[in-house]
PDB file with one MODEL, atoms N, CA, C and O in Angstrom:
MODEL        1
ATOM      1  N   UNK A   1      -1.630 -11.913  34.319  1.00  0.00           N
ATOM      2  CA  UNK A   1      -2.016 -10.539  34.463  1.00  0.00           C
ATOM      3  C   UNK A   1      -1.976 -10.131  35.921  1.00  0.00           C
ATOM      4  O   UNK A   1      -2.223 -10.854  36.886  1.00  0.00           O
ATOM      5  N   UNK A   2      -1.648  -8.937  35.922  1.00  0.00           N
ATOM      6  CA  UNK A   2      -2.016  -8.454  37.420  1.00  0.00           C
ATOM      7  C   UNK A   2      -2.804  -8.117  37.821  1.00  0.00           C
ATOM      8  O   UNK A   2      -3.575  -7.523  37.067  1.00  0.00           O
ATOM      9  N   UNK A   3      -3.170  -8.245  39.247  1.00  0.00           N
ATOM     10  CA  UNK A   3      -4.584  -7.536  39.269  1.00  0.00           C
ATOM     11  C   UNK A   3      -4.829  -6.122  39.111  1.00  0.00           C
ATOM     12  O   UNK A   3      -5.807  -5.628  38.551  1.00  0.00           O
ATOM     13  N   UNK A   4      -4.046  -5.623  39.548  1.00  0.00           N
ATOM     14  CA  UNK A   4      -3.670  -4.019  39.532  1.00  0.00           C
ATOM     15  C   UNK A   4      -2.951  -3.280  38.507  1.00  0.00           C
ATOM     16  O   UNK A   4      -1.721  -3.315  38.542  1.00  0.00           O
ATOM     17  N   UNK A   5      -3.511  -2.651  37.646  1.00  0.00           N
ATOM     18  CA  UNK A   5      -1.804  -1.681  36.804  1.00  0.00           C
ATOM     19  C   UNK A   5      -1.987  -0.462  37.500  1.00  0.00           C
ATOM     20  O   UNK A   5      -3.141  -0.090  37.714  1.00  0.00           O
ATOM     21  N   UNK A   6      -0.966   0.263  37.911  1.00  0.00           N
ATOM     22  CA  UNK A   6      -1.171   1.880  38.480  1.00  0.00           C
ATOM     23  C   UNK A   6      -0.511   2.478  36.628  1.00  0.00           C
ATOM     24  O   UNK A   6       0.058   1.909  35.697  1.00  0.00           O
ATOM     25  N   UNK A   7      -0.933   3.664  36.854  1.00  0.00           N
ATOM     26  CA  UNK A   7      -1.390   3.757  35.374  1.00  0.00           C
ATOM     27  C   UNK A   7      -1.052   5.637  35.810  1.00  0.00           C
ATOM     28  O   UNK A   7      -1.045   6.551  34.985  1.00  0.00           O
ATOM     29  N   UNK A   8      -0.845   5.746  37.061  1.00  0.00           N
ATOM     30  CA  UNK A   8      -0.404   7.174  37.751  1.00  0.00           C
ATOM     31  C   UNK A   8       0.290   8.177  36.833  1.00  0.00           C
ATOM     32  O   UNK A   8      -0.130   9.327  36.706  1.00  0.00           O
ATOM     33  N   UNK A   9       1.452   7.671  36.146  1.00  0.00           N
ATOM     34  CA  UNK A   9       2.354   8.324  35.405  1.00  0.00           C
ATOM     35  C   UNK A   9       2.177   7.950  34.214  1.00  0.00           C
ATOM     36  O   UNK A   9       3.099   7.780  33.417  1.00  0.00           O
ATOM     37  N   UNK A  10       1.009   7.787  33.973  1.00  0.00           N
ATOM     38  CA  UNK A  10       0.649   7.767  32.460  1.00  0.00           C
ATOM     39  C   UNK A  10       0.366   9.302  31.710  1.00  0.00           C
ATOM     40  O   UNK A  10       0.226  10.361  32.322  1.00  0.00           O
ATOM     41  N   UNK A  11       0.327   9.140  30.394  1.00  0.00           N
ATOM     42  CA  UNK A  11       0.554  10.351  29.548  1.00  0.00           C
ATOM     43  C   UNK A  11      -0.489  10.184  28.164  1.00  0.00           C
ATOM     44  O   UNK A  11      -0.193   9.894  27.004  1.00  0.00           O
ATOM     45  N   UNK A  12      -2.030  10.536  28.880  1.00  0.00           N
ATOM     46  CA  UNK A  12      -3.254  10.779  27.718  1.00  0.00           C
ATOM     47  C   UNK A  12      -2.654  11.194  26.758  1.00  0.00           C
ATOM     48  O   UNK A  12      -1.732  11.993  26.922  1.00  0.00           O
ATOM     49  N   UNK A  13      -3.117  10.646  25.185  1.00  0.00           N
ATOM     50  CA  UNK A  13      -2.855  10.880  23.813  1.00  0.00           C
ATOM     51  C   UNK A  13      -1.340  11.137  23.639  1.00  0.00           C
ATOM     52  O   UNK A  13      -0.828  11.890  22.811  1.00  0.00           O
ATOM     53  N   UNK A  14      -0.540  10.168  24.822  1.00  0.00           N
ATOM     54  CA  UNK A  14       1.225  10.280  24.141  1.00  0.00           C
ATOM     55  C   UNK A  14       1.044  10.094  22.793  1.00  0.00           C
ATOM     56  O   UNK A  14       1.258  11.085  22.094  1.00  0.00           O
ATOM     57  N   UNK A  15       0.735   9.166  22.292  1.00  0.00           N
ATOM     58  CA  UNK A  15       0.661   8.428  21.210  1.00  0.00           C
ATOM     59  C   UNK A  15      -0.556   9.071  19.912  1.00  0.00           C
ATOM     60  O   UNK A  15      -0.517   8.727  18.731  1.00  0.00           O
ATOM     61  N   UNK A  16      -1.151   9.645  20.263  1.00  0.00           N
ATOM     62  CA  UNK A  16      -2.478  10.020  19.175  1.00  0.00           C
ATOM     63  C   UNK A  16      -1.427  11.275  18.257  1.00  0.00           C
ATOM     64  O   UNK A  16      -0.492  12.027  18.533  1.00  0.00           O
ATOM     65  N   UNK A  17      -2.166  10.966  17.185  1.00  0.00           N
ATOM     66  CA  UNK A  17      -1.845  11.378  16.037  1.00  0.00           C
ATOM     67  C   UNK A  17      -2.892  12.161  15.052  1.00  0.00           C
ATOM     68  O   UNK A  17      -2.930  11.511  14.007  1.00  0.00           O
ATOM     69  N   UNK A  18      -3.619  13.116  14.980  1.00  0.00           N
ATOM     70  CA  UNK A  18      -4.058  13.768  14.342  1.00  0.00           C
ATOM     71  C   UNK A  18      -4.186  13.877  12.870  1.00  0.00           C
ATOM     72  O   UNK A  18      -5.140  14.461  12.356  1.00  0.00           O
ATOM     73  N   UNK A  19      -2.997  13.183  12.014  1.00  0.00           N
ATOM     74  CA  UNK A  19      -3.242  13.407  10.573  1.00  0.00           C
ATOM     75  C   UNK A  19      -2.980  11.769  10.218  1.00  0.00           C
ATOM     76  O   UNK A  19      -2.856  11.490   9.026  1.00  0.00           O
ATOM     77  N   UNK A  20      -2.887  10.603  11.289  1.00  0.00           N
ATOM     78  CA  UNK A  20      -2.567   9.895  10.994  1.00  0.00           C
ATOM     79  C   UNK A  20      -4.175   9.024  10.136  1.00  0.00           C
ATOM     80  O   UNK A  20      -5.325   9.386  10.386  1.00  0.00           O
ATOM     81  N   UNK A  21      -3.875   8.071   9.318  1.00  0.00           N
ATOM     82  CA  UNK A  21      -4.834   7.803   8.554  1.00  0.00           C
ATOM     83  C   UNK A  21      -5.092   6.248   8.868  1.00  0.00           C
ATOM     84  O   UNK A  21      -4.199   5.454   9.165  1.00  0.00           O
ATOM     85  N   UNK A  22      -6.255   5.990   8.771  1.00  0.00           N
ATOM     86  CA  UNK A  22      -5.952   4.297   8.980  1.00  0.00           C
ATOM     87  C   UNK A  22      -6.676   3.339   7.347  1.00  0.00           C
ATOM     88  O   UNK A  22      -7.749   3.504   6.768  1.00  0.00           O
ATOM     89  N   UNK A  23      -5.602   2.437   7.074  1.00  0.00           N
ATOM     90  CA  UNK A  23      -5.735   2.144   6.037  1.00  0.00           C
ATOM     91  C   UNK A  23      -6.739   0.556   6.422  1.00  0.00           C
ATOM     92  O   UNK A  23      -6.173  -0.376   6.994  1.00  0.00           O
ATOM     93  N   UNK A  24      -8.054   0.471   6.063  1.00  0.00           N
ATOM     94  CA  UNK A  24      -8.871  -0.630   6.201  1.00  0.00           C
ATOM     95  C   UNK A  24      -8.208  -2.164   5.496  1.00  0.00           C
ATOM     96  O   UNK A  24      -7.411  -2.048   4.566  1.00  0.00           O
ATOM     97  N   UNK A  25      -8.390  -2.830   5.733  1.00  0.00           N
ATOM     98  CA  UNK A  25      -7.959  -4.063   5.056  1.00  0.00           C
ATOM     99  C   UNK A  25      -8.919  -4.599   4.276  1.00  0.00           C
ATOM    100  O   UNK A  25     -10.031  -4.079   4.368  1.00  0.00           O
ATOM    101  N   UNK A  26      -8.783  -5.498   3.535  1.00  0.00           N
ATOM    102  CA  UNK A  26     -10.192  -5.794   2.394  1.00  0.00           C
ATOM    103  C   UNK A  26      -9.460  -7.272   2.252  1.00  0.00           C
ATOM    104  O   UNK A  26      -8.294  -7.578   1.999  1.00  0.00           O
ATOM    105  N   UNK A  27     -10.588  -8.016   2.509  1.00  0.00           N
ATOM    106  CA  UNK A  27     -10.658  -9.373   2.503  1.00  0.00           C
ATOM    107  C   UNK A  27     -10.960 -10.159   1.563  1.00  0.00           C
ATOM    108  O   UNK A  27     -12.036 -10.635   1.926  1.00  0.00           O
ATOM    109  N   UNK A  28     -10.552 -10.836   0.057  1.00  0.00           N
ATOM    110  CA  UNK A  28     -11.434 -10.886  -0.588  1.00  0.00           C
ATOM    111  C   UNK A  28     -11.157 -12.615  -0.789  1.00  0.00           C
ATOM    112  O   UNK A  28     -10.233 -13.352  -0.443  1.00  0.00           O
ATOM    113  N   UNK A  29     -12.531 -12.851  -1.572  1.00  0.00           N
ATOM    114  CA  UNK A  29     -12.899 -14.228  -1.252  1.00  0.00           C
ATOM    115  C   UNK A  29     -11.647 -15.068  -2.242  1.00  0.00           C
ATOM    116  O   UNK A  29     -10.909 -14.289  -2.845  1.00  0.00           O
ATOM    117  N   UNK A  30     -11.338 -16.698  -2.466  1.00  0.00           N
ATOM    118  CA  UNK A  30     -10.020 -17.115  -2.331  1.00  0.00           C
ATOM    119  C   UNK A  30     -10.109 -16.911  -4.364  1.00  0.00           C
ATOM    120  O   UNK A  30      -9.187 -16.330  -4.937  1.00  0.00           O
ATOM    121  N   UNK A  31     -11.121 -17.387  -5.032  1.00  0.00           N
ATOM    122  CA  UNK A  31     -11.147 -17.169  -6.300  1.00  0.00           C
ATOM    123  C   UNK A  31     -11.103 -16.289  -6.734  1.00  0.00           C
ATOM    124  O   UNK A  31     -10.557 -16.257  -7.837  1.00  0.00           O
ATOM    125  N   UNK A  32     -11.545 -15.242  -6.261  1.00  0.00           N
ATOM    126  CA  UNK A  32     -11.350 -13.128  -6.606  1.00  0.00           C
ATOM    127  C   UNK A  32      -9.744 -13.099  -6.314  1.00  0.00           C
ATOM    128  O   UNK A  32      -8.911 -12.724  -7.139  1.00  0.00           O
ATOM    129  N   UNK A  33      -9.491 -13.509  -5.148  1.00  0.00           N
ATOM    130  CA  UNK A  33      -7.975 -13.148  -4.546  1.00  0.00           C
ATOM    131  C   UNK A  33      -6.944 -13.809  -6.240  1.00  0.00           C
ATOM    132  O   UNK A  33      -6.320 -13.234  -7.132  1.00  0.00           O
ATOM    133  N   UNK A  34      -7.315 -15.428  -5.885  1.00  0.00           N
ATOM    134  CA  UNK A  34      -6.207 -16.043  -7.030  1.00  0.00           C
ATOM    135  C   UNK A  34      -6.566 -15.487  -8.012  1.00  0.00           C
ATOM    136  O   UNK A  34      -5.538 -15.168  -8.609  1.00  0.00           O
ATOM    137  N   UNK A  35      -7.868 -15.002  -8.843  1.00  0.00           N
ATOM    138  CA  UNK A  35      -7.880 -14.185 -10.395  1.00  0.00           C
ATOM    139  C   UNK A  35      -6.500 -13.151 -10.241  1.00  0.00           C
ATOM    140  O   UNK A  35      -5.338 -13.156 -10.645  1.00  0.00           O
ATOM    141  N   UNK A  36      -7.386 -12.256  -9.390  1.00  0.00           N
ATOM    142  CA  UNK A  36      -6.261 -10.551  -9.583  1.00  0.00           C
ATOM    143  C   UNK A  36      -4.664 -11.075  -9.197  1.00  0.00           C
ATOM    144  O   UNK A  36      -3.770 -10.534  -9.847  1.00  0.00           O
ATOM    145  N   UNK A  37      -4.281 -12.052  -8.220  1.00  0.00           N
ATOM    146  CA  UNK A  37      -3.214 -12.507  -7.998  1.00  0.00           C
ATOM    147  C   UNK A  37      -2.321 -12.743  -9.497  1.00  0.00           C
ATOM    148  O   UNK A  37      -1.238 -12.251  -9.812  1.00  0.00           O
ATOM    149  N   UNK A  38      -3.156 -13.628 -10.229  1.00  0.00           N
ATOM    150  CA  UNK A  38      -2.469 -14.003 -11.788  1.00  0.00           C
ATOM    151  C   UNK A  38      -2.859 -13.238 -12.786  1.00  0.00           C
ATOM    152  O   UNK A  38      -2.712 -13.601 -13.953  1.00  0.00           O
ATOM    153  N   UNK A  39      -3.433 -12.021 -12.437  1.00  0.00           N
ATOM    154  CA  UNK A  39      -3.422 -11.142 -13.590  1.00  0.00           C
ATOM    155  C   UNK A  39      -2.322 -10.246 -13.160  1.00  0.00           C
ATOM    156  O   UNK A  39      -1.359 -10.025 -13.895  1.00  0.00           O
ATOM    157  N   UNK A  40      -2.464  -9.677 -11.865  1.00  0.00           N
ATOM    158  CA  UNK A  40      -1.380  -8.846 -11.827  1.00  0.00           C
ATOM    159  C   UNK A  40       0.353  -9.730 -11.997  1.00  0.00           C
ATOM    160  O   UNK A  40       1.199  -8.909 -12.349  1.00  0.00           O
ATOM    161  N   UNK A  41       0.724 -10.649 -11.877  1.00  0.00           N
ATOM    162  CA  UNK A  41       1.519 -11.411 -12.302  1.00  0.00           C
ATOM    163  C   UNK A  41       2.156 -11.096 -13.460  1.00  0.00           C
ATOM    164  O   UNK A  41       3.354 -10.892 -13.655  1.00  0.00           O
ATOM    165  N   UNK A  42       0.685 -11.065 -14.655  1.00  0.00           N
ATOM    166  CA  UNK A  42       0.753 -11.393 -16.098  1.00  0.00           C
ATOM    167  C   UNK A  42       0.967  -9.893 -16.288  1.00  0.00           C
ATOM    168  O   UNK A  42       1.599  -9.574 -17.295  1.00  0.00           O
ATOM    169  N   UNK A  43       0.655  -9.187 -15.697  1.00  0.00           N
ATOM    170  CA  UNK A  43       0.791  -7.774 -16.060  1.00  0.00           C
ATOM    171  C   UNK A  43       2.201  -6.953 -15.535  1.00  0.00           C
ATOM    172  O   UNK A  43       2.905  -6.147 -16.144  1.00  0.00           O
ATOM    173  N   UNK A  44       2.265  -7.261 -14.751  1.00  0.00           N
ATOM    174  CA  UNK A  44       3.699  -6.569 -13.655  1.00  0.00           C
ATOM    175  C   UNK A  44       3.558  -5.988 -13.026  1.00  0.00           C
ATOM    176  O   UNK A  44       4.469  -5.247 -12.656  1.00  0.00           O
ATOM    177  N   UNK A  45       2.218  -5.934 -12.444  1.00  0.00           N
ATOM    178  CA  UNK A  45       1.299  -4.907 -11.529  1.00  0.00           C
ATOM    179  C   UNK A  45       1.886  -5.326 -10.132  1.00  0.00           C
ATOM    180  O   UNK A  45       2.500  -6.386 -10.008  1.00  0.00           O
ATOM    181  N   UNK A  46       1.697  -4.530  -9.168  1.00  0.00           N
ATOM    182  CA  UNK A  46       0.868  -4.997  -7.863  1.00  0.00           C
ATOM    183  C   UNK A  46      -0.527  -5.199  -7.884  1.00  0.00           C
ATOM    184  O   UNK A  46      -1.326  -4.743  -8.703  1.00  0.00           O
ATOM    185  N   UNK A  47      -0.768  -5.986  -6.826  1.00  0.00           N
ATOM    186  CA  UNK A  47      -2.501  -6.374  -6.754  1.00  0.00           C
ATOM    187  C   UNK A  47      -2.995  -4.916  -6.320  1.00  0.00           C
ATOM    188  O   UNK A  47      -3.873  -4.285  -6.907  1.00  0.00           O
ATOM    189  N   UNK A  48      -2.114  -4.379  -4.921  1.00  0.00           N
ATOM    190  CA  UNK A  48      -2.573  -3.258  -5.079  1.00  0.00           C
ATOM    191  C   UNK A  48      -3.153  -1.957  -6.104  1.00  0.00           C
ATOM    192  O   UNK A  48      -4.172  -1.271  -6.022  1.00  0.00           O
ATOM    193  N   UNK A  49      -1.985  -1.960  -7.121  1.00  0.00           N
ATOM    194  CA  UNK A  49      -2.085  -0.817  -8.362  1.00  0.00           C
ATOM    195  C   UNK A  49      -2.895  -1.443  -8.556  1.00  0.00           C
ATOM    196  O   UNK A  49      -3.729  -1.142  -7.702  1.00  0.00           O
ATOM    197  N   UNK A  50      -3.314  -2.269  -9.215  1.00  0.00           N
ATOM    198  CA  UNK A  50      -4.481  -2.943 -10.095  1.00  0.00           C
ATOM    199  C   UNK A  50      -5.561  -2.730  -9.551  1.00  0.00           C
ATOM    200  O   UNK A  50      -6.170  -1.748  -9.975  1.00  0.00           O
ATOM    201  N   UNK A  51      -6.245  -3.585  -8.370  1.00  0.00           N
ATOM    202  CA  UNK A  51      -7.422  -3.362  -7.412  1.00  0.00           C
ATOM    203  C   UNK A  51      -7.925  -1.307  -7.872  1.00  0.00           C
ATOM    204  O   UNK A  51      -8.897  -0.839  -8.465  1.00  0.00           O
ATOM    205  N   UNK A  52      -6.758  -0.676  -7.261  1.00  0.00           N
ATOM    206  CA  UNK A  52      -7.092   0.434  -7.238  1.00  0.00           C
ATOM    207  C   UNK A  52      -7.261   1.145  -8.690  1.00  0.00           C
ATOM    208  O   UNK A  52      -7.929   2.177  -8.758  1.00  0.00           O
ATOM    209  N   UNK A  53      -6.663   0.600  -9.836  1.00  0.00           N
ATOM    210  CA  UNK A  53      -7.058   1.082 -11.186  1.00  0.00           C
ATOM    211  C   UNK A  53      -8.444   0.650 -11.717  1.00  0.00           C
ATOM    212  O   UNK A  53      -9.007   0.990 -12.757  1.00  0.00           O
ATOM    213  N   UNK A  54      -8.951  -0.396 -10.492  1.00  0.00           N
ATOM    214  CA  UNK A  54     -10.379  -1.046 -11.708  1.00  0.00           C
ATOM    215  C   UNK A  54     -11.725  -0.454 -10.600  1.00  0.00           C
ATOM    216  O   UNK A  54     -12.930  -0.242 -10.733  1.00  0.00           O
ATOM    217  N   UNK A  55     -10.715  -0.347  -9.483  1.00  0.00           N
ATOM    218  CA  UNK A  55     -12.024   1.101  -8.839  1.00  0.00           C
ATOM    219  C   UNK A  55     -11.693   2.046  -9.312  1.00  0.00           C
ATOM    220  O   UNK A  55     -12.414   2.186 -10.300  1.00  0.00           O
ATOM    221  N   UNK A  56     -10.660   3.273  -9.209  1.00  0.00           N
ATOM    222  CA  UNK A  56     -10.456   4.215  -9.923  1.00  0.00           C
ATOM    223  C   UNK A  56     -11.692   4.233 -11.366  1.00  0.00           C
ATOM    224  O   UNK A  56     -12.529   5.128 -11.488  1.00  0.00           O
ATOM    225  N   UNK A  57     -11.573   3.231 -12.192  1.00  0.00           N
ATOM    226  CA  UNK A  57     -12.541   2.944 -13.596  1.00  0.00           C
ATOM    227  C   UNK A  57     -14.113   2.929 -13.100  1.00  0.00           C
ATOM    228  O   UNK A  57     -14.982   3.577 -13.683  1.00  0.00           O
ATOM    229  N   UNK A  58     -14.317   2.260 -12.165  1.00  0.00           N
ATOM    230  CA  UNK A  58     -15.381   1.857 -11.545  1.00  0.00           C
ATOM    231  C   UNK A  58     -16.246   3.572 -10.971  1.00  0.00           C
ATOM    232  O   UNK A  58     -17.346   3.983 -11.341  1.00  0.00           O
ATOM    233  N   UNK A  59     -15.677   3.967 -10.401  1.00  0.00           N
ATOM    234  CA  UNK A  59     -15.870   5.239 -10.267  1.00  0.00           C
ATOM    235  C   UNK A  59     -16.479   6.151 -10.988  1.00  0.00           C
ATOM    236  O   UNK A  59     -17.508   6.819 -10.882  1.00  0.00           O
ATOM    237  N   UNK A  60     -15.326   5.996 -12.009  1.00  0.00           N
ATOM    238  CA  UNK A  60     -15.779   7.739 -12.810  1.00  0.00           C
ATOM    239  C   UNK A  60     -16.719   6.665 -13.776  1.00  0.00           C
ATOM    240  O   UNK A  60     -17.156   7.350 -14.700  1.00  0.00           O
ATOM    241  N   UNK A  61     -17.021   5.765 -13.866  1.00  0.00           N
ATOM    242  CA  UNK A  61     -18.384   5.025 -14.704  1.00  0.00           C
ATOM    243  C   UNK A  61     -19.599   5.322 -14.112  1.00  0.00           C
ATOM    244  O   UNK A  61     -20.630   5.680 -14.680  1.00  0.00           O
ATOM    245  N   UNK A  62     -19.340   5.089 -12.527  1.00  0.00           N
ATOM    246  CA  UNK A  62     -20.475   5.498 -11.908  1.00  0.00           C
ATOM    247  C   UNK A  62     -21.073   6.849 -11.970  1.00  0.00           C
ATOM    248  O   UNK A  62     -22.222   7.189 -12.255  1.00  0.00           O
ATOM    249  N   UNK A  63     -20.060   7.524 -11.648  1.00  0.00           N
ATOM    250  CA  UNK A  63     -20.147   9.101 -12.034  1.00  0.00           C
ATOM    251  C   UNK A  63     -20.653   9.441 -12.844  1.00  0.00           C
ATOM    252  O   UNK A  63     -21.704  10.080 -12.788  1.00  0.00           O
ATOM    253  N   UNK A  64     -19.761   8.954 -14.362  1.00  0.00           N
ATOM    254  CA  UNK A  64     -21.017   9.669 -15.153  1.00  0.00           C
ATOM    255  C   UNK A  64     -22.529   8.763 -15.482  1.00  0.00           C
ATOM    256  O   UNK A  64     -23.550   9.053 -16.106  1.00  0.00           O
ATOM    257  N   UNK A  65     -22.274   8.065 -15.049  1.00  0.00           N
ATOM    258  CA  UNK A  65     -23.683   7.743 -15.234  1.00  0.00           C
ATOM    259  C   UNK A  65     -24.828   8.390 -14.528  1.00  0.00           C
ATOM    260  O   UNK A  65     -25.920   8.615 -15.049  1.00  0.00           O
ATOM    261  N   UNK A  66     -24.341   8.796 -12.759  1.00  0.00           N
ATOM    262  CA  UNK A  66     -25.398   9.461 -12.373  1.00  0.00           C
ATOM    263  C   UNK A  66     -25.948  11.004 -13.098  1.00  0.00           C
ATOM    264  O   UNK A  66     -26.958  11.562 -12.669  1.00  0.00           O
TER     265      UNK A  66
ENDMDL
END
């Protein structure tokens, strides 16, 4: 590293993005992971579609319940 960066001709928020979205990552533990891994397999899913169809469900259960 240097000790110094001159940083003079730099350009605040070149880069920022306003509608850009940031997608969180979700970690899940290795037996949750391998279940949905071999269901979506068995199904022809992505883990993604899937994950998001059994919250999607999860949801409107909650919903109406409140």
């Amino acid at each position: 590293m240097k000790a110094e960066y001159d940083f003079s001709k730099g350009e605040r928020g070149k880069f920022y993005d306003p509608k850009a979205v940031f997608n969180l990552p979700i970690y899940l533990e290795k037996d949750v992971d391998e279940f949905i891994r071999k269901l979506a397999d068995e199904k022809g899913k992505d883990v993604e579609e899937l994950v998001n169809e059994w919250l999607r469900s999860s949801i409107q259960l909650i919903q109406n319940v409140q």
